[in-house]
C-alpha positions as CSV (number, residue, x, y, z in Angstrom):
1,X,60.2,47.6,140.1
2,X,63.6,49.1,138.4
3,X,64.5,52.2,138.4
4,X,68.0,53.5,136.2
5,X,70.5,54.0,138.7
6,X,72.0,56.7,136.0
7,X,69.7,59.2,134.0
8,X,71.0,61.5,131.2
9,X,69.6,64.3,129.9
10,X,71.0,67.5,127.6
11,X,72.5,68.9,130.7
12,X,72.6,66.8,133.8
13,X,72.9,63.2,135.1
14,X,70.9,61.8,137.6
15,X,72.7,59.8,139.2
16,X,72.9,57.6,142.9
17,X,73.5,59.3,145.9
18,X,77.2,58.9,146.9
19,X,79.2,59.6,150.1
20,X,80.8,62.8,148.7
21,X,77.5,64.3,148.4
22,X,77.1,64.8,152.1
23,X,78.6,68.3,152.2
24,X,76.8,70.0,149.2
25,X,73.4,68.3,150.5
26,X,74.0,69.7,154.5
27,X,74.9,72.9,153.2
28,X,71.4,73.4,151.2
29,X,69.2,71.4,153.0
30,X,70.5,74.0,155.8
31,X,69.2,76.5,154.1
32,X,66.2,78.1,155.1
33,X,64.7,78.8,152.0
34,X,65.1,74.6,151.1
35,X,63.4,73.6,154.2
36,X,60.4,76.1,154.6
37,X,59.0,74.8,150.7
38,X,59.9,70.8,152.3
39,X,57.7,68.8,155.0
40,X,60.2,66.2,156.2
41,X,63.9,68.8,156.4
42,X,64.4,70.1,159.9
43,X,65.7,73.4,160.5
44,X,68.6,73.9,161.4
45,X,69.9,70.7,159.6
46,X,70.7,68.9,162.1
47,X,74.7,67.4,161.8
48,X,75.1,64.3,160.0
49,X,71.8,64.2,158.8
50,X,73.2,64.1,155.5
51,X,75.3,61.2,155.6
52,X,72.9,58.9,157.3
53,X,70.2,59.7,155.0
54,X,72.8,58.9,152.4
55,X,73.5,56.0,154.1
56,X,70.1,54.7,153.8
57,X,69.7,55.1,150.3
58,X,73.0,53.6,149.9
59,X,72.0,50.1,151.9
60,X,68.8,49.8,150.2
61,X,67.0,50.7,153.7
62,X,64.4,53.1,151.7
63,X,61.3,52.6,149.5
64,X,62.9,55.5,147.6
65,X,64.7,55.6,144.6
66,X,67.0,59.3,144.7
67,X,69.3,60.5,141.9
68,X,71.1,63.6,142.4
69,X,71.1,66.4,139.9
70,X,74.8,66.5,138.7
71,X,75.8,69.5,136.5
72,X,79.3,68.1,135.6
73,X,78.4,67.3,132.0
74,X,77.8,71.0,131.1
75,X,81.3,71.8,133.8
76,X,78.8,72.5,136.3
77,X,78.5,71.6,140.1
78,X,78.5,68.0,141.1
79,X,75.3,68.5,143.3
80,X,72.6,71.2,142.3
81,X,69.8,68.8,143.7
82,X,67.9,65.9,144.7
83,X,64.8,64.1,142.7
84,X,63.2,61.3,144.0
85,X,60.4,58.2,143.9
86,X,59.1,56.9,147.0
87,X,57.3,53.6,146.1
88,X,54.0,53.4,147.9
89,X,51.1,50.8,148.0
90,X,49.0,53.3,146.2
91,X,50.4,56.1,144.2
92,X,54.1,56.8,144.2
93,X,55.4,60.1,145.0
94,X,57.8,62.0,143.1
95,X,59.9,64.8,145.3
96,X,62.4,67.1,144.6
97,X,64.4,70.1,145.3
98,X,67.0,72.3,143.6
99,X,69.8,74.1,145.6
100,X,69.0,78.3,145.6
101,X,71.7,79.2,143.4
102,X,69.9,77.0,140.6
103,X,66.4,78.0,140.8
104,X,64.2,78.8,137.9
105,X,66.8,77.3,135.2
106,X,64.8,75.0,134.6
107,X,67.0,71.7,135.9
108,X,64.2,71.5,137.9
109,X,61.7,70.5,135.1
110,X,65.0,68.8,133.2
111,X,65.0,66.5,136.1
112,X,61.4,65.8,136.5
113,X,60.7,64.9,133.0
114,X,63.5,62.6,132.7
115,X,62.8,60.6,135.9
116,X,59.0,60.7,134.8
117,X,59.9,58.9,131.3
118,X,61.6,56.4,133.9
119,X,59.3,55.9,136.1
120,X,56.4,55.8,133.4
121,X,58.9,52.7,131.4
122,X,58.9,51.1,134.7
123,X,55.2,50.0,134.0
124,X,53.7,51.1,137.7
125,X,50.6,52.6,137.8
126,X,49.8,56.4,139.6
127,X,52.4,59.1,140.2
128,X,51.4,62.0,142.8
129,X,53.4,64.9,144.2
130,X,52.9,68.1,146.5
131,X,54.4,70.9,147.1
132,X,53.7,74.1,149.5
133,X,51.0,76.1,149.0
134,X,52.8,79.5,147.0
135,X,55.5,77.7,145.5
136,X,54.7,78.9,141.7
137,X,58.0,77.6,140.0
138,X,57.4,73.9,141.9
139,X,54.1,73.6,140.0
140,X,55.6,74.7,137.0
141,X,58.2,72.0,137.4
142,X,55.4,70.0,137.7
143,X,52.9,70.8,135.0
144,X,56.0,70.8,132.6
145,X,56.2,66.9,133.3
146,X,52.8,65.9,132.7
147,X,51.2,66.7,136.2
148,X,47.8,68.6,136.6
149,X,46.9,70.1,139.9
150,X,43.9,67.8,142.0
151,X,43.4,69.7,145.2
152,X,44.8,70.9,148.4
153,X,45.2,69.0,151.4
154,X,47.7,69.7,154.4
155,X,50.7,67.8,155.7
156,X,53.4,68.9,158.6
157,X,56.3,70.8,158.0
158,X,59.0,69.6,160.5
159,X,61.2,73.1,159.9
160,X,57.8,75.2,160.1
161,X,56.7,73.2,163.0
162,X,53.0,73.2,161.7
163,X,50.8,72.1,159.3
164,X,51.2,73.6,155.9
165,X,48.7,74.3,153.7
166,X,50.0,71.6,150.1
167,X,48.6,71.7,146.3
168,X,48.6,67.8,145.3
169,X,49.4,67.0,141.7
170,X,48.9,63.6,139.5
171,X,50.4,62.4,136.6
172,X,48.1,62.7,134.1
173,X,48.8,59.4,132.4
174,X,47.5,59.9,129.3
175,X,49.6,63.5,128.2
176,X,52.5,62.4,126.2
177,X,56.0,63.6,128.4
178,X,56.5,67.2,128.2
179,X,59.7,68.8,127.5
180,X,61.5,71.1,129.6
């Protein structure tokens, strides 16, 4: 399985993870608002969390491929967000988040349909993703790259401290990619 470790679209690059990116990323992924709509961020963020999970991407040590969203093209931040694919046995997952300042601009859906079109060249076979119940511009970001909506299921939200109530997604593999 390949993944492009750079991704262009009209506005943004997805590109690697690098060291620099440890700031921006504690910063966000500190905020509330980022954490509550995530299962796996703690809350607070806990102090070099950041750099070792950059670490890990960096050494290979995840089934995960992450880009960050990098607004630099369009003189833009360097980091407005992450986007990933964890490989699984199954179905891979896509995740993702975009930094408060940056919501509903529709990087989000930018993102998701680029690293769909990647993922979908990369000839493997069933994409899913959730998101927190009431988090309307998530399932837009998802329905804009091909997803439909399958259910509801529940999963633990390490800032909540509970289990959350999730919509599930799939690609739906026969719609052609969606535009942003």
């Amino acid at each position: 399985m390949a993944f492009p470790d750079v991704i262009e679209t009209d506005r943004l690059t997805l590109r690697r993870v690098r060291t620099s990116d440890a700031g921006p990323m504690t910063a966000y992924a500190g905020d509330s608002r980022v954490a509550e709509m995530l299962t796996n961020v703690p809350h607070p963020y806990p102090p070099g969390a950041a750099a070792a999970f950059i670490e890990r991407c960096l050494a290979g040590k995840k089934a995960e491929h992450v880009w960050v969203l990098d607004a630099t093209k369009i003189d833009g931040p360097e980091f407005i967000g992450v986007i990933s694919i964890k490989v699984k046995d199954t179905a891979d997952e896509l995740a993702y988040w975009v930094v408060p300042p940056f919501w509903n601009t529709g990087y989000g859906s930018e993102a998701a349909v680029a690293v769909v079109a990647a993922w979908r060249a990369s000839g493997r076979a069933g994409l899913s993703a959730s998101i927190a119940e009431g988090n309307e511009p998530s399932a837009h970001v998802l329905l804009n790259a091909g997803f439909a909506e399958v259910g509801s299921g529940e999963a633990f939200g390490v800032a909540a401290g509970k289990m959350l109530p999730m919509r599930l997604f799939t690609l739906n593999i026969a719609a052609p990619r969606a535009t942003a």
